[in-house]
NUFIDREN-682514 format. One record per atom (N, C-alpha, C): atom name; residue number from 1; x, y, z. Coordinates in Angstrom, 2 decimals. Layout:
BEGIN
('CA',NUM,(X,Y,Z))
...
***
This chain:
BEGIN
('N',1,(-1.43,-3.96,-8.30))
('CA',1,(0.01,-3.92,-8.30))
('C',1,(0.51,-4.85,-7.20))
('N',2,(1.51,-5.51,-7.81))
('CA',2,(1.90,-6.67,-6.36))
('C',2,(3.45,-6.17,-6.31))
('N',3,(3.49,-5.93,-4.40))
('CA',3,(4.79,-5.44,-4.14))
('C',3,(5.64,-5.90,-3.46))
('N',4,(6.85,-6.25,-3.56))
('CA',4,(7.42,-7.13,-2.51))
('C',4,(8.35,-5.97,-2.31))
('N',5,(8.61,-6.18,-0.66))
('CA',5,(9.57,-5.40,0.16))
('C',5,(11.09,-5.70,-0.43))
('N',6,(12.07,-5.05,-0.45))
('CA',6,(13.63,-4.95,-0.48))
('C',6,(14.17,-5.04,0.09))
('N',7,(14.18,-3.72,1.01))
('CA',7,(14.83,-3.42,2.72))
('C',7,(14.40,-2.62,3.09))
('N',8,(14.27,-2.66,4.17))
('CA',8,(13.93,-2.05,5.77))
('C',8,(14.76,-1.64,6.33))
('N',9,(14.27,-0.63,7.16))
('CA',9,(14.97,-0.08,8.74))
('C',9,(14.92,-0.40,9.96))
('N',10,(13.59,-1.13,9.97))
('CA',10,(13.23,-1.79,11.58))
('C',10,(12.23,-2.69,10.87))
('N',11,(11.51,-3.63,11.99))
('CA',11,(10.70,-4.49,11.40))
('C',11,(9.00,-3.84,11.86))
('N',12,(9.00,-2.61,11.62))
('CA',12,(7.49,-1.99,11.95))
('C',12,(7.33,-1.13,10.95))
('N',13,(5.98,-0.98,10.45))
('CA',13,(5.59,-0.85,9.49))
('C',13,(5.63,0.96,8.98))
('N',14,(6.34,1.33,10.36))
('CA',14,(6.36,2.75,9.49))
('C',14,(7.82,3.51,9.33))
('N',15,(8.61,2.61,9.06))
('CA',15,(9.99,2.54,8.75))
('C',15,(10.93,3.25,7.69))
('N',16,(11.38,3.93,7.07))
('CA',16,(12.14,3.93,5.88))
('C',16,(12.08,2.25,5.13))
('N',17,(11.27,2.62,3.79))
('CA',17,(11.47,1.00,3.43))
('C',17,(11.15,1.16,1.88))
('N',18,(12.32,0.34,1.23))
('CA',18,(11.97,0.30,-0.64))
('C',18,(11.81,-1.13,-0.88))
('N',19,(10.45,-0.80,-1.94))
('CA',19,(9.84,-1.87,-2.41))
('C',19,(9.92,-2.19,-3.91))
('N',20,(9.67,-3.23,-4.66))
('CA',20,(9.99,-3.08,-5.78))
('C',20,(8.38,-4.18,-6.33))
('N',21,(8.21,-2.88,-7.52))
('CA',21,(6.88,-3.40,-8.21))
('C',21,(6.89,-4.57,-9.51))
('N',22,(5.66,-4.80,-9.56))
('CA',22,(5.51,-5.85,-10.65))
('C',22,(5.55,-5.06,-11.59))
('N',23,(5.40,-3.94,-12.13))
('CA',23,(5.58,-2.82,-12.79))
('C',23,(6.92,-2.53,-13.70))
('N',24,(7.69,-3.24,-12.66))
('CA',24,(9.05,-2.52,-12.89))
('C',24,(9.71,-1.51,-12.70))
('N',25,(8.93,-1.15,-11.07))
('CA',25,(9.22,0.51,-10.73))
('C',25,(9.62,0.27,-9.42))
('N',26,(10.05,1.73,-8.60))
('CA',26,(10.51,1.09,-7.44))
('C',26,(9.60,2.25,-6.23))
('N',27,(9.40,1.66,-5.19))
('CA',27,(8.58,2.27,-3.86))
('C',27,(9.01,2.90,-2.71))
('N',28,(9.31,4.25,-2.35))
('CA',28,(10.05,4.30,-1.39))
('C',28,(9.22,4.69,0.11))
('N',29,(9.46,4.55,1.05))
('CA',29,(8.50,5.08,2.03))
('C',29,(9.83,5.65,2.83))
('N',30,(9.06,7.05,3.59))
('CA',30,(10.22,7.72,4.06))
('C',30,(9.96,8.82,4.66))
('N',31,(10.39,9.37,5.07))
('CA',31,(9.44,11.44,5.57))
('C',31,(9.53,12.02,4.59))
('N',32,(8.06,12.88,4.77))
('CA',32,(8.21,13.71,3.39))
('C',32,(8.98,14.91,3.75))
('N',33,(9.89,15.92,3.13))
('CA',33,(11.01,16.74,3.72))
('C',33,(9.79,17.86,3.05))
('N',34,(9.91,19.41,4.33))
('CA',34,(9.46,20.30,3.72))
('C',34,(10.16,21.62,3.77))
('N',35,(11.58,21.25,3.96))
('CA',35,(13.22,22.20,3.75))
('C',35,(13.75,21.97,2.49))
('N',36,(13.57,21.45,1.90))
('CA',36,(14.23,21.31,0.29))
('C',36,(13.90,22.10,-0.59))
('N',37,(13.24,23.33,-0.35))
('CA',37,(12.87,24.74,-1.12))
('C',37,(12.85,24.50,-2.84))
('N',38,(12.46,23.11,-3.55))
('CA',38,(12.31,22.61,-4.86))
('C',38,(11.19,23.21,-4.74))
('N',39,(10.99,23.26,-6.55))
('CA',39,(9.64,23.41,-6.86))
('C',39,(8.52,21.97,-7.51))
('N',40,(8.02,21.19,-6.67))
('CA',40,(7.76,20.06,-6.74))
('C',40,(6.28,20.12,-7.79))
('N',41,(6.01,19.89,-8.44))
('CA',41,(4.47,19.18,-9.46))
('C',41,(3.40,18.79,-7.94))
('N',42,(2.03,19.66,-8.36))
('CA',42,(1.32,18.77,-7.22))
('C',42,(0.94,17.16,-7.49))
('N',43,(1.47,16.75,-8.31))
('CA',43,(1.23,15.66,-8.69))
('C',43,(2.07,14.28,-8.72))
('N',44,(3.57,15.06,-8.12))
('CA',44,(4.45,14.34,-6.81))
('C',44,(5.11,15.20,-5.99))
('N',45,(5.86,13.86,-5.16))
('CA',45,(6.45,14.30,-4.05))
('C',45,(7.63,13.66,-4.03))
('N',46,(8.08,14.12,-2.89))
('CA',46,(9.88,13.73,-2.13))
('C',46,(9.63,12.91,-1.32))
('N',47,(10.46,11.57,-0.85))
('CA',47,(10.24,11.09,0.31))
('C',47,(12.13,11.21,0.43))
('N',48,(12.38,11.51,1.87))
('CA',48,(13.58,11.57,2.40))
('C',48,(14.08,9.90,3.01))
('N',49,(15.15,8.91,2.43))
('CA',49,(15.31,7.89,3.12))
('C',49,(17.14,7.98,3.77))
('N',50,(17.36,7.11,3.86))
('CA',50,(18.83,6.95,4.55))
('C',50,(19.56,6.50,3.60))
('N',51,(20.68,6.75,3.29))
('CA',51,(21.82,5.96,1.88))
('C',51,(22.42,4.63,2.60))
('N',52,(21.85,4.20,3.42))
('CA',52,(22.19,2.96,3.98))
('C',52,(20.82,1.96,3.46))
('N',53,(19.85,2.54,3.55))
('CA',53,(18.62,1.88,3.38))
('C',53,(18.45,1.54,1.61))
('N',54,(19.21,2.45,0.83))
('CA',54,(19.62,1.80,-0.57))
('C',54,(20.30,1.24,-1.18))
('N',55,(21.81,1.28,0.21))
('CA',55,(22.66,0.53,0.17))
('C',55,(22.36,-0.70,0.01))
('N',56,(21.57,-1.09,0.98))
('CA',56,(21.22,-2.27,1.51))
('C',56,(20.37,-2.94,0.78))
('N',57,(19.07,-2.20,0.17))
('CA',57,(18.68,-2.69,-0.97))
('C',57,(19.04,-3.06,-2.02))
('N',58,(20.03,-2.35,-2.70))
('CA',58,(20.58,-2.16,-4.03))
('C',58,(21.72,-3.03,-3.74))
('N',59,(22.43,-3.86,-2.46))
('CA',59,(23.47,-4.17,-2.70))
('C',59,(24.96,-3.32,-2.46))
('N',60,(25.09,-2.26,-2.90))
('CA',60,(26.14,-1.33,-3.02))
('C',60,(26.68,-1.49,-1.28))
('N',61,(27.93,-1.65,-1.82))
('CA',61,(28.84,-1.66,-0.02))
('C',61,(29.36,-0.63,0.01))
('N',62,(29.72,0.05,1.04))
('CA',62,(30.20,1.15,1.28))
('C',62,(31.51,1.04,0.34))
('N',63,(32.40,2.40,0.28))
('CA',63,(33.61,2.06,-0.08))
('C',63,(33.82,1.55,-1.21))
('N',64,(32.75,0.46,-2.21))
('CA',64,(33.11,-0.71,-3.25))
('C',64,(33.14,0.51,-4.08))
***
C-alpha cells in the first residue's frame, strides 16, 4: 500500500495525522479513546483526532 501524508499536527512522527491511500481509503493516526462507552468489533477501532486536523486536510474553512 503506498501512502502519502495530508496533514499534520507537528512535524514528529507521533502526531495526529491523515493519510490518504492508493486504495482509495483514508488513514488516521490519533489516540485511541477508551471513554466512548461504544460497542466497537475486535476487529476495529477509534482513533480520536482534532476537527482542525480535517479541516486542514479536507480543505473545509471554518465558518465556509
Amino acid at each position: 500500500m503506498k501512502v502519502t501524508m495530508l496533514a499534520t499536527t507537528c512535524d514528529k512522527k507521533d502526531c495526529p495525522t491523515v493519510y490518504q491511500t492508493d486504495r482509495g481509503t483514508i488513514l488516521v493516526q490519533g489516540e485511541t479513546p477508551t471513554d466512548h462507552g461504544l460497542n466497537i468489533p475486535a476487529h476495529e477501532t477509534l482513533v480520536e483526532i482534532p476537527m482542525d486536523l480535517i479541516r486542514k486536510a479536507f480543505g473545509d474553512q471554518p465558518g465556509a
